[in-house]
Structures are given as C-alpha cells and as structure tokens.
C-alpha positions as CSV (number, residue, x, y, z in Angstrom):
1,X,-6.9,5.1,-38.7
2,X,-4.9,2.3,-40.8
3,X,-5.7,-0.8,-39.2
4,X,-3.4,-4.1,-38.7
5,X,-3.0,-7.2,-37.7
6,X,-1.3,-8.8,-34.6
7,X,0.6,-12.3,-35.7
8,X,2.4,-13.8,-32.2
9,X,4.9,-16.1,-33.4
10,X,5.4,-17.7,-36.7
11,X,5.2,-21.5,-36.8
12,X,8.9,-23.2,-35.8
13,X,7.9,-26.4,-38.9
14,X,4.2,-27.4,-39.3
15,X,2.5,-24.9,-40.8
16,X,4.9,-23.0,-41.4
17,X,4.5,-22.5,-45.5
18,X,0.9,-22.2,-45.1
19,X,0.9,-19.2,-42.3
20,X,3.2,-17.0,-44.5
21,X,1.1,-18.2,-47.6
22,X,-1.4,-16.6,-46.2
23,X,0.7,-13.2,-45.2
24,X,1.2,-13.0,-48.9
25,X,-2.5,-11.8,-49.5
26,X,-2.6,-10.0,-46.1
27,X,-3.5,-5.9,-46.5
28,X,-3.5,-4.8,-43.2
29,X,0.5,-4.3,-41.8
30,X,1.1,-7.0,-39.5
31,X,3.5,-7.5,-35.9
32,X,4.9,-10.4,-35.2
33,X,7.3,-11.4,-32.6
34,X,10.4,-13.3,-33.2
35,X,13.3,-15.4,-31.1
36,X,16.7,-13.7,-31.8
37,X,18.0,-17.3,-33.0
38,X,15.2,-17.5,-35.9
39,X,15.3,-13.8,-36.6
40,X,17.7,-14.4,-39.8
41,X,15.9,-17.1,-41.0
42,X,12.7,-15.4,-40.8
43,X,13.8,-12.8,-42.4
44,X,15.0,-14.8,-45.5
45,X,11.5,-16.3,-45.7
46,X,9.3,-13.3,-45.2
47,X,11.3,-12.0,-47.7
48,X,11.3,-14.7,-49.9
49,X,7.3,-15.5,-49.7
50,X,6.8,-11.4,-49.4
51,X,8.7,-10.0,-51.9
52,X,12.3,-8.5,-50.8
53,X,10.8,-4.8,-51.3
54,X,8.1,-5.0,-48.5
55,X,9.0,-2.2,-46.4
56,X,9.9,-3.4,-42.4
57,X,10.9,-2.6,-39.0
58,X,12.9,-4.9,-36.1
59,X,12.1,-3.6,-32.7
60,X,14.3,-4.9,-30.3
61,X,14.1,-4.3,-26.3
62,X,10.9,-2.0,-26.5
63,X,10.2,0.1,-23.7
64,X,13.6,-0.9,-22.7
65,X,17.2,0.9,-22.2
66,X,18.4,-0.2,-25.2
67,X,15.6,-0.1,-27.3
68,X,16.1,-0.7,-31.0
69,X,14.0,-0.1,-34.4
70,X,15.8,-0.5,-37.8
71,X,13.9,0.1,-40.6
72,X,14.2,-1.2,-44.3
73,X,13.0,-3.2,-47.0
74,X,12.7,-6.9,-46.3
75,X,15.5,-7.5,-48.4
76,X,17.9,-5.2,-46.7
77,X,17.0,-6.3,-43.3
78,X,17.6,-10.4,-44.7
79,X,21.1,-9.3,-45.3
80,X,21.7,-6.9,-42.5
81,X,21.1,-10.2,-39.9
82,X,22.1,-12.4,-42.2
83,X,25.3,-13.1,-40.0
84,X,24.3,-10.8,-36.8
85,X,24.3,-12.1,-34.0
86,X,21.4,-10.9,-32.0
87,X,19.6,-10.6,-28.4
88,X,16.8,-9.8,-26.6
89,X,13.2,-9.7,-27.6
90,X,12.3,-9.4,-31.5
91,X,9.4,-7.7,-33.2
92,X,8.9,-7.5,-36.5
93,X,6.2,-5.3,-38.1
94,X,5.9,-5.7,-41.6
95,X,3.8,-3.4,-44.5
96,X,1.0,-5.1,-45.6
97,X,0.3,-5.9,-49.2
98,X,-0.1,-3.0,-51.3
99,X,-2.2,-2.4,-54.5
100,X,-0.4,-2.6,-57.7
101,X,-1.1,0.2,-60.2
102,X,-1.2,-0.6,-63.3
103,X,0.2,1.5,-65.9
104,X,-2.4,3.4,-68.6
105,X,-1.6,1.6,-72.1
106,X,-1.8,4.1,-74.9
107,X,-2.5,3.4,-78.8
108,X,1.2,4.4,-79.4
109,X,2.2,1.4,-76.8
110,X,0.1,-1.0,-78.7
C-alpha cells in the first residue's frame, strides 16, 4: 500500500513559503483542503513551488450530490481556476515527489 500524507490547510501568510518549501521534498502524495476563495491562488503556488507537471486532483462536495474530482497536472488545473468561480468544500490531493531517472551516458554521448 502507497502511503501519504494528510496536510489540513495551507498557511493564509506566515509560514506560508516555508510549508510549501517543505512539500517540494515531500514523497508521499499528500491532501490538503482548501477554501474555494484561495483555491486559484493555491493552485498558482503549488504549481509554482511544485513544478507545473505534478499530477493533481480537486475534490469538490465529497460524499455529496454534486460531488466533483478533476484531474490534471498542476499546471492545467492553475489555469483551469484561474478565473472560475468556485463553491463548496475544496480538496486537493497532490502526487508526491517522484524520483528522477537519469538517463545512461554512452562513450558516443561524450
């Protein structure tokens, strides 16, 4: 079983730039709620401190008649709400970091 991790809300100011510092380093996938009025913005900075490829889901009114989940890179999902206006509760869940592979270097390369 894949673990994660269970954020609560972001910081509104203090603290802020050091709790999605940390994310950046963060394996495990990770939930976090969000208020529909700082959904854009934290979209922008999760993408920004993230990297815009991170692969996410919104969940909106789970469990609930009109549930929601849209799923897409960080990126996509910045500019998706980028000028939606949105209601109800917000999660987020967000892929953790991922290993880089690095490519084999052959003599030919060299």
């Amino acid at each position: 079983m894949e673990r994660f991790a269970f954020e609560g809300f972001l910081p509104k100011k203090k603290g802020r730039h050091t709790r999605l510092q940390e994310l950046t380093d963060e394996p495990r996938t990770f939930a976090l709620f969000e208020s529909p009025q700082r959904l854009a913005r934290t979209l922008s900075d999760l993408a920004e401190y993230l990297g815009e490829d991170r692969r996410s889901v919104i969940c909106r009114e789970l469990t609930k008649l009109h549930e929601e989940v849209v799923r897409g890179t960080l990126g996509e999902l910045a500019e998706t709400y980028a000028d939606q206006s949105v209601k109800g509760e917000i999660t987020l869940v967000v892929e953790g970091r991922t290993r880089r592979v690095r490519k084999a270097v052959n003599n030919t390369e060299i």
